[in-house]
Every structure is written in structure tokens, then in C-alpha cells.
VOPAGU-2260 file (C-alpha; in pm, 1 decimal, decimal comma):
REM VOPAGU-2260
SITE   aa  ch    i         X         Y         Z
SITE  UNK   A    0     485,9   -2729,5    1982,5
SITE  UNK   A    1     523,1   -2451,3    1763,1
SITE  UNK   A    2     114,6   -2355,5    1789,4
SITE  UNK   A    3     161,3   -2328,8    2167,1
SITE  UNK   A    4     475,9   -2148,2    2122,7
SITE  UNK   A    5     275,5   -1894,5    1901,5
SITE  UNK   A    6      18,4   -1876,7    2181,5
SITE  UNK   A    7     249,0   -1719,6    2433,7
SITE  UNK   A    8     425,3   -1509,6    2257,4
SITE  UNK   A    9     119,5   -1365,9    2151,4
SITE  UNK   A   10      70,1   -1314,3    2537,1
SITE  UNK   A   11     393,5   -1091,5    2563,0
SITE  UNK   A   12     277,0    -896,7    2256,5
SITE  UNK   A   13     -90,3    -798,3    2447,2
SITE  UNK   A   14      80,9    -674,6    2674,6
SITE  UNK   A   15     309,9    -401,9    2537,6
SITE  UNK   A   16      62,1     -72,7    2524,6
SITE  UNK   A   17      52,3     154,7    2259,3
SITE  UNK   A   18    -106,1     489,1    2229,5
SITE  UNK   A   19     -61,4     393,2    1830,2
SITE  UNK   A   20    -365,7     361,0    1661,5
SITE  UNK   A   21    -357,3     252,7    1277,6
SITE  UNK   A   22    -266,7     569,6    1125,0
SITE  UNK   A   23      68,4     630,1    1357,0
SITE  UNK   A   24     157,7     224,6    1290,1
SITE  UNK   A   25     176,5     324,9     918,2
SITE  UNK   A   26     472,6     560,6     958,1
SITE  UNK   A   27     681,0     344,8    1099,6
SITE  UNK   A   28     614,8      44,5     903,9
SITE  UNK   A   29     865,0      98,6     643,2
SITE  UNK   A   30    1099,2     -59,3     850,1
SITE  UNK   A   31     917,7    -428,6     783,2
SITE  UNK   A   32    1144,6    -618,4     663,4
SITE  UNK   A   33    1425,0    -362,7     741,1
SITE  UNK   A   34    1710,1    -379,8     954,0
SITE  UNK   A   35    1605,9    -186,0    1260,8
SITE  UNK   A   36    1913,9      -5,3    1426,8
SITE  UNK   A   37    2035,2     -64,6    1792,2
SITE  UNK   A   38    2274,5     169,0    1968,4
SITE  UNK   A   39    2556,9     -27,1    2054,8
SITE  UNK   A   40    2722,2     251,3    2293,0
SITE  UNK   A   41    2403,2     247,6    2577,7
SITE  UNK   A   42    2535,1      40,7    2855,4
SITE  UNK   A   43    2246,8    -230,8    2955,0
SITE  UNK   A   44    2103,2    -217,4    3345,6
SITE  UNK   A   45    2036,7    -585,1    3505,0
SITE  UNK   A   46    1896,8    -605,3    3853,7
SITE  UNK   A   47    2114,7    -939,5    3881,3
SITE  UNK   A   48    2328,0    -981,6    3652,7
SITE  UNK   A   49    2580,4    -837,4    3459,3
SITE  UNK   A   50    2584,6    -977,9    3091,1
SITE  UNK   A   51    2334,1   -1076,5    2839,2
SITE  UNK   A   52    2429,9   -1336,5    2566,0
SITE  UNK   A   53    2427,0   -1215,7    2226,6
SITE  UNK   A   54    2510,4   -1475,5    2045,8
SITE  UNK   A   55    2286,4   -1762,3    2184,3
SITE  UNK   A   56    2234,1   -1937,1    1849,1
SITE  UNK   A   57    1884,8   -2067,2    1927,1
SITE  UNK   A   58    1740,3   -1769,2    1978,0
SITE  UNK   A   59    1449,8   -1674,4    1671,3
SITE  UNK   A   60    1331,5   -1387,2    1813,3
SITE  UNK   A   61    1382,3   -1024,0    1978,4
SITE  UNK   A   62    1125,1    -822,0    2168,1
SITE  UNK   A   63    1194,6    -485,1    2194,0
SITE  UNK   A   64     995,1    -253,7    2349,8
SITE  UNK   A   65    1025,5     112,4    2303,4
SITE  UNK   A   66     917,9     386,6    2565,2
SITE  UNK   A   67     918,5     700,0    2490,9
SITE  UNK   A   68     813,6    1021,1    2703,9
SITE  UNK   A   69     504,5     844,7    2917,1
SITE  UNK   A   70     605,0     909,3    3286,4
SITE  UNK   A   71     772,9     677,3    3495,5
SITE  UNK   A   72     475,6     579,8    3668,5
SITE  UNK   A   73     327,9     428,1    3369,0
SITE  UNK   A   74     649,1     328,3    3227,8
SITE  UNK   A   75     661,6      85,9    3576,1
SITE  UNK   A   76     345,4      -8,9    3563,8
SITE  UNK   A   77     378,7    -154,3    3194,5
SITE  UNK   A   78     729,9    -357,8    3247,1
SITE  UNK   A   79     525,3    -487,6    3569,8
SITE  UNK   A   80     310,4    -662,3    3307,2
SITE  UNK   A   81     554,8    -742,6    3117,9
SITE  UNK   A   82     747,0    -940,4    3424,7
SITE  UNK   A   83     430,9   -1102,8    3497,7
SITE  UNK   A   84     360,8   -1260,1    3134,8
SITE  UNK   A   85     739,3   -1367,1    3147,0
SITE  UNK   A   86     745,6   -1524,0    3449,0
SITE  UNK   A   87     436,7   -1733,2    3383,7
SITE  UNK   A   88     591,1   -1892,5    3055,3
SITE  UNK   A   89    1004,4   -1853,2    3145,1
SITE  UNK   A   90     983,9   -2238,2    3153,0
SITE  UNK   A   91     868,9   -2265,2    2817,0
SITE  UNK   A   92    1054,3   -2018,9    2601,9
SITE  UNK   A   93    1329,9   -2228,3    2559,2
SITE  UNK   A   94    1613,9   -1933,9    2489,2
SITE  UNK   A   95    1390,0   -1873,7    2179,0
SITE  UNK   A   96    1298,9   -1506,4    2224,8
SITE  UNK   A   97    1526,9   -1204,0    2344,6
SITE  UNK   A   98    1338,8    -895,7    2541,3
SITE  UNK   A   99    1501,9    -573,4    2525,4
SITE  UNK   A  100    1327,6    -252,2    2702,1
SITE  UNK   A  101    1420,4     103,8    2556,3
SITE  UNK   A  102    1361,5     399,9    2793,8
SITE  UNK   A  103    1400,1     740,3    2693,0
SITE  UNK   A  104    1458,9     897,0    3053,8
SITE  UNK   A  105    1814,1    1001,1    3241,5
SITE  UNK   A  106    1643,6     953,3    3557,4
SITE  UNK   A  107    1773,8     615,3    3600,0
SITE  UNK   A  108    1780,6     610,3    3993,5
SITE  UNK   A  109    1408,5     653,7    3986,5
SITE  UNK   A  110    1389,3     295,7    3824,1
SITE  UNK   A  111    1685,2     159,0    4034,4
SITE  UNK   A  112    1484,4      11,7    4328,5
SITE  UNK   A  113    1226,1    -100,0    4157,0
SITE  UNK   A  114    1436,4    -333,2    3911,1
SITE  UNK   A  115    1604,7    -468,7    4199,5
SITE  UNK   A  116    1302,1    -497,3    4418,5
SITE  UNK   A  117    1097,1    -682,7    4151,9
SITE  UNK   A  118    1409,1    -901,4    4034,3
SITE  UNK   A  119    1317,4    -743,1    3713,0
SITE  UNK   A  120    1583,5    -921,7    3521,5
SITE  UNK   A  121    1578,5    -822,3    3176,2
SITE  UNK   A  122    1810,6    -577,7    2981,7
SITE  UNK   A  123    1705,3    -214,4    3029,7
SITE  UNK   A  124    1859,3      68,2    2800,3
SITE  UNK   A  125    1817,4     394,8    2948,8
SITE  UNK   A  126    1844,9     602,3    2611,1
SITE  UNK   A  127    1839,6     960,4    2774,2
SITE  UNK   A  128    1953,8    1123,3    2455,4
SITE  UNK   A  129    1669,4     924,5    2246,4
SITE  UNK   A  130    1960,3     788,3    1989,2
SITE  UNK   A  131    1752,8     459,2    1885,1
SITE  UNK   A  132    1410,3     736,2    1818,6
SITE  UNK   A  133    1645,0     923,9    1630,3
SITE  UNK   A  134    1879,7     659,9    1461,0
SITE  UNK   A  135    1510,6     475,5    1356,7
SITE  UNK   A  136    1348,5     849,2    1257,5
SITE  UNK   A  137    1017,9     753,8    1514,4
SITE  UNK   A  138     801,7     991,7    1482,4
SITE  UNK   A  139     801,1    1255,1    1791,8
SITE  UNK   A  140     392,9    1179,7    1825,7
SITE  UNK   A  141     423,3     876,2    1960,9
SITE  UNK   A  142     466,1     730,5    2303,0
SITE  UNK   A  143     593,8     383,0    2248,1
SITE  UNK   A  144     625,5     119,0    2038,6
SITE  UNK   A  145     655,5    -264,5    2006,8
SITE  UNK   A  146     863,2    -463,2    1766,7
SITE  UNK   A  147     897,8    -797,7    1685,1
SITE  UNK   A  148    1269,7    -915,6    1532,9
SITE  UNK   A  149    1483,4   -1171,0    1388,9
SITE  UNK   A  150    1811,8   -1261,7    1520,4
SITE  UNK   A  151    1948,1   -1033,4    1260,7
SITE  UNK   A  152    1711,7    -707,3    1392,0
SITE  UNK   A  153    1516,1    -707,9    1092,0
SITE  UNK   A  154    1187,1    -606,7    1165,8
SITE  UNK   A  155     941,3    -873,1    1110,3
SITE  UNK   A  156     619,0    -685,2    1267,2
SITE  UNK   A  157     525,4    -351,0    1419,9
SITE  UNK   A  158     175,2    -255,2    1602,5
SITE  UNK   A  159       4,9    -325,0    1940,0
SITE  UNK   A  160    -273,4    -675,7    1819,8
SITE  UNK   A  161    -454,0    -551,2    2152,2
SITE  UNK   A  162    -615,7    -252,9    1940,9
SITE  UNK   A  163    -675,6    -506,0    1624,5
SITE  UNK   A  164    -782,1    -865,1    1600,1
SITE  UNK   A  165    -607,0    -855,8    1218,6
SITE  UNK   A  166    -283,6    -742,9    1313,2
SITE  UNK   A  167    -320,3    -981,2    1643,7
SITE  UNK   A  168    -352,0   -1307,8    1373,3
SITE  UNK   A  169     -94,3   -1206,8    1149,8
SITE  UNK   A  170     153,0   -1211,2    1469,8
SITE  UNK   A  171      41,2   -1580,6    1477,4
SITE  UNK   A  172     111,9   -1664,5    1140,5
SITE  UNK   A  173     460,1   -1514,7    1177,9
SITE  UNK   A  174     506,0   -1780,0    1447,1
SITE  UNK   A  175     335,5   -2069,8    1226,5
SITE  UNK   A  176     567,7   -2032,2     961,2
SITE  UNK   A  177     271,9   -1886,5     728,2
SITE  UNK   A  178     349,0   -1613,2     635,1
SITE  UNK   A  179     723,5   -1390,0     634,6
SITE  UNK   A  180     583,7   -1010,2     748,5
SITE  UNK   A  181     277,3    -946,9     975,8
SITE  UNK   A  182     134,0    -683,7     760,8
SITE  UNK   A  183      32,0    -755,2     435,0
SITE  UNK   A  184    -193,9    -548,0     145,0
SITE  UNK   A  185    -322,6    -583,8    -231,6
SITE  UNK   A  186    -187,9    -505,8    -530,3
SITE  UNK   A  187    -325,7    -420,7    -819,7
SITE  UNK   A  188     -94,2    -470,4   -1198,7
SITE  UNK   A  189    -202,6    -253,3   -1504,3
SITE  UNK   A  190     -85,5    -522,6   -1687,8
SITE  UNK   A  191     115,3    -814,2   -1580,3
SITE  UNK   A  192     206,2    -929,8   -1951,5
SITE  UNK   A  193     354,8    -717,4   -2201,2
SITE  UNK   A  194     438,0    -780,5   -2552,4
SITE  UNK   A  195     717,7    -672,4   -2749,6
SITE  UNK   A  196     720,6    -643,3   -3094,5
SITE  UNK   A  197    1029,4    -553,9   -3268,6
SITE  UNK   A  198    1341,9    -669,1   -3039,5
SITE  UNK   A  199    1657,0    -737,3   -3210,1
SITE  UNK   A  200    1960,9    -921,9   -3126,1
SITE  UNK   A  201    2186,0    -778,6   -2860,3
SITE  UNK   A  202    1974,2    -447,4   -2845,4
SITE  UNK   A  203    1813,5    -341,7   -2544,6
SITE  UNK   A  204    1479,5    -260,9   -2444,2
SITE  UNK   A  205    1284,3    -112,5   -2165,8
SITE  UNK   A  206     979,2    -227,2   -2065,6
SITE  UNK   A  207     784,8     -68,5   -1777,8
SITE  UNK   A  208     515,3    -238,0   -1546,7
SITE  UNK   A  209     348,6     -10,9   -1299,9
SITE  UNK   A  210     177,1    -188,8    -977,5
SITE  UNK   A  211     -60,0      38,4    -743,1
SITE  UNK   A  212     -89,2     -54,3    -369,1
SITE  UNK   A  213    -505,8    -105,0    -342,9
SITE  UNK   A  214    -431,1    -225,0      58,8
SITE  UNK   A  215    -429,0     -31,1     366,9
SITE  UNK   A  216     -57,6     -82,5     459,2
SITE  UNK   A  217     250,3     -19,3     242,2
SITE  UNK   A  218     366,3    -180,4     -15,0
SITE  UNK   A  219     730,4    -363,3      73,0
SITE  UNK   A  220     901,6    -486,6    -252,1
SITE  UNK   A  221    1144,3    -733,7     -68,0
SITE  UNK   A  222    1296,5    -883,9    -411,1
SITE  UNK   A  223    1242,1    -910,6    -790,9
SITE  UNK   A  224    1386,8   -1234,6    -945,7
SITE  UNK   A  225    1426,1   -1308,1   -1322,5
SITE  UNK   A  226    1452,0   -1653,6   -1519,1
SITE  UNK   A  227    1721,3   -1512,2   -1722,3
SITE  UNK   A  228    2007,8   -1256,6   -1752,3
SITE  UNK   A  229    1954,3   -1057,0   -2065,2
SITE  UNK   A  230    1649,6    -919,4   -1798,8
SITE  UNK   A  231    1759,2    -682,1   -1578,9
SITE  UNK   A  232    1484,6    -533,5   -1319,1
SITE  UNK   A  233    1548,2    -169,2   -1170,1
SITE  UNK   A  234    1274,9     -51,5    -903,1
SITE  UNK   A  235    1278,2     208,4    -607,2
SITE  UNK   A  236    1368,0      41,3    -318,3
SITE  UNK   A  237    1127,5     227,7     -59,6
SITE  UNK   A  238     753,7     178,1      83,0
SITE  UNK   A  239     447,3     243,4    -159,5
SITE  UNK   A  240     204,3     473,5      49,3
SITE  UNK   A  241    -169,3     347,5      13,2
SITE  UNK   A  242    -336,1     395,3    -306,0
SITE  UNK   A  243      26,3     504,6    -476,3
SITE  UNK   A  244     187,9     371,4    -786,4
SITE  UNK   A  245     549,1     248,0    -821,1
SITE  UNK   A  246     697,6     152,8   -1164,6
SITE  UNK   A  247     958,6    -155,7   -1197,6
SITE  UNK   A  248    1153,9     -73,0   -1496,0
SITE  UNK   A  249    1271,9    -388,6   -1691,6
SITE  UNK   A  250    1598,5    -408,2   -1934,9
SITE  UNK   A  251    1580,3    -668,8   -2205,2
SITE  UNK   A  252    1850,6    -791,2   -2416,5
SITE  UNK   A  253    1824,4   -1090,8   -2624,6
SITE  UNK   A  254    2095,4   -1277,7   -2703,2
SITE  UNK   A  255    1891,6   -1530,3   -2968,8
SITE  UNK   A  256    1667,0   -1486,2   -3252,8
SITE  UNK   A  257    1326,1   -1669,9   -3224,5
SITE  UNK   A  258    1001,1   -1696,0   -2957,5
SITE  UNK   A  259    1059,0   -1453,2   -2701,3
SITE  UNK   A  260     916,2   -1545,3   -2308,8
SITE  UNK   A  261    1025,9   -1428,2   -1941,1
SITE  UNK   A  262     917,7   -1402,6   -1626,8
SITE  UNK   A  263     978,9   -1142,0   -1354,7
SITE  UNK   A  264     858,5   -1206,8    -992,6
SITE  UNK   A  265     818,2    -969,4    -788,4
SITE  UNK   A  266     865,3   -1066,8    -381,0
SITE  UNK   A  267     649,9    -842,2    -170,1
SITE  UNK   A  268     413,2    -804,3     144,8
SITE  UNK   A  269      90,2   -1005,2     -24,9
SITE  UNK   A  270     -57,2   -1297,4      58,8
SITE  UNK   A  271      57,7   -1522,0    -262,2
SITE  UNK   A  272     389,6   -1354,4    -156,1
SITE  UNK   A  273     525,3   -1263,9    -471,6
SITE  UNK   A  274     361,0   -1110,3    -798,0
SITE  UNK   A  275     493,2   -1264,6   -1158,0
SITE  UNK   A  276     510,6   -1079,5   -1392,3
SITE  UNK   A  277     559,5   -1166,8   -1821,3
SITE  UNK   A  278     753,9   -1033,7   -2093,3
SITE  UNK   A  279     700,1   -1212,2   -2455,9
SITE  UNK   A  280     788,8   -1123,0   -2839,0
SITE  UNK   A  281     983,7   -1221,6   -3121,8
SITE  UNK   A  282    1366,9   -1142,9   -3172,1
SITE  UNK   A  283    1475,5   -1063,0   -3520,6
């Protein structure tokens, strides 16, 4: 059930057109994994009805599709897709995916009829004053965008898999369960195990491991998690550009004399998911 499931949401994600080629997808993809922020004071239009349920607690998933200054002509003619691809699968969604539709016009009258006409049912946010471009910091070059959510906004995948077949699989996995983002890269360690040599009781040291992002996307460090707490990891919580270093700074305190061995892991946008890391010595 769940392969099929992937299937046609992969369907609604074809259809959402981007002018976003690879290099405008990168500078907004610092929000994977990030909570992406809604406007709460934009009043939603409905052809037929007058509410939208928020809190349906099977829903998985949010759509939301961004458009920004295209004209209305081509605004209509995309959320004519979209109401196409929905209607075709309504039966089979199950209450399992949300669609939201962002348009940055004040000429709402000019969409009136037409939502109305084509029972176009879905919630419509006419953002005249751009608030969710600006809350979000989109960058002005861009047209419109497509993101995929969790029930908590957080941005599980950006880009248009129309334009690339790689960013069109890793939307599958995120409906398989394989993997947790949609847009993963390398990472390269200068050294992943590093040896102290003179720690003593209840004095601290600081060890530093510096990772380089060898992929084409950023690097996301979700989490670091330590197997004890005399180590204490400190690392700059923001996206690694391509081909950039970041440093995660590691406090050590032992509390016993003796063999000396830790292990940091390091939760990030790879493929093996998370990077480990070792510290070893002796304590004196």
C-alpha cells in the first residue's frame, strides 16, 4: 500500500512547475529539515466550503505550493493541473496529505470565478503582501516553489523531480520510509578518530573534528549524540555550502582514571545517515 501511495504522490509533485533549476533549489534548501513558517493571519478562500481541518491526526503530509509573481494566467493554468491529478486519486489519499496553494497577488476577484467554476476546493492563501516569501527569506529570483511537509511544517523536501530523475527518486524514498530528507550529499572526515594523550581527572579538553561537504547539496547536521556525559559536542547549527568545512568542537572530561574510548555520532543528510565519530586515550 505504501509503494502505490508513493506512486501518486509523486504524481502531485510532477505537476507543480518550477522555473528553479539546481542552482536556485540550493538557496532555499536550508530549510530541510527546518520548520518552514506559515502566516497564520491570511484568511483561506474555499470555493465550497468554509473550514479546513487542522488537526486531522492522520494526516502525514502537507503540500504547499508557492506562487510567486507568474501572471494569473499561468498561475490558473498550473492549479488546473493540480485539480486534475487530485481528482484522479481523491479516493485514495485517505486524509493522508494536506494541499495548501500560496499566491502572491491582491487581485483576488480575478481568481474568484474560476475557483468556483472549477469546484476548485482546496485552501487558497492570497498573500498580497508576500509575508510567507518574506517570513521564509525566498529569494526574489524565483517564481515558485514546491514543498513537501510533515504534520509539524518541517520541511522534508524542496525542488521540482520533473527537471531531475535524482531528486524525483529521493521523493519516493521519503514515502518508503528509506530515507528521512530527499536531498542527501557526501562527507568527507579529516580524521574520524583522535587520540588523546595526556587527559587528567576532572580536567577538560577540547578536541576538534572538522568534516567538509564533498556533495552537491548542503550539508544539514540534524543531531550529534554522545555515549557519555563528560562529552559535550558544540557545532554551528546552519547549512555547509558545497565544498565548505564546518568544525564540531568536542569537550571532554573524565571522571575515571584508566582506558579512555567514546563515540560521537553525528546525524546528518547522508546516506548511512549519521557519521561516528571516536575519541580514545588514557586518563591519569
Amino acid at each position: 500500500m505504501r509503494i502505490s501511495f508513493a506512486c501518486i504522490i509523486l504524481l502531485f509533485l510532477i505537476a507543480c512547475h518550477s522555473a528553479s533549476n539546481k542552482k536556485e533549489i540550493s538557496q532555499i534548501v536550508e530549510w530541510i529539515g527546518k520548520e518552514l513558517f506559515i502566516p497564520t493571519d491570511i484568511p483561506a478562500f474555499y470555493s465550497m466550503t468554509d473550514s479546513l481541518d487542522h488537526e486531522n491526526p492522520d494526516m502525514l503530509y502537507k503540500v504547499l505550493l508557492y506562487c510567486g509573481s507568474e501572471s494569473e494566467e499561468n498561475i490558473k493554468l498550473e492549479l488546473i493541473k493540480w485539480h486534475s491529478l487530485i481528482k484522479e486519486v481523491e479516493n485514495s489519499l485517505s486524509g493522508k496529505i494536506q494541499f495548501e496553494f500560496y499566491i502572491c497577488s491582491e487581485k483576488k476577484e480575478k481568481f474568484s470565478s474560476f475557483f468556483v467554476d472549477d469546484k476548485f476546493n482546496y485552501p487558497v492563501y492570497f498573500d498580497k503582501e508576500d509575508n510567507i516569501g518574506r517570513l521564509n527569506h525566498f529569494p526574489r529570483n524565483n517564481q515558485d516553489y514546491c514543498f513537501l511537509l510533515d504534520r509539524s511544517n518541517k520541511v522534508l523536501a524542496i525542488g521540482n523531480p520533473i527537471y531531475d530523475q535524482s531528486i524525483r527518486n529521493q521523493y519516493n524514498q521519503i514515502f518508503t520510509g528509506k530515507i528521512r530528507t530527499a536531498i542527501e550529499t557526501t562527507v568527507c572526515v579529516k580524521s574520524n578518530i583522535i587520540e588523546l594523550t595526556a587527559m587528567k581527572v576532572n580536567e577538560q579538553s577540547e578536541i576538534i573534528f572538522v568534516l567538509q561537504n564533498t556533495g552537491t547539496y548542503p550539508l544539514v547536521i540534524k543531531d550529534i549524540v554522545v555515549n557519555c556525559g563528560c562529552t559535550v559536542p558544540i557545532w554551528q547549527e546552519y547549512p555547509v555550502k558545497s565544498g565548505s568545512e564546518t568544525e564540531i568542537k568536542v569537550l571532554v572530561k573524565p571522571t575515571h582514571t584508566g582506558a579512555f574510548f567514546k563515540t560521537v555520532r553525528v546525524y546528518c543528510n547522508i546516506k548511512d545517515d549519521y557519521i561516528q565519530l571516536r575519541i580514545k586515550g588514557y586518563v591519569y
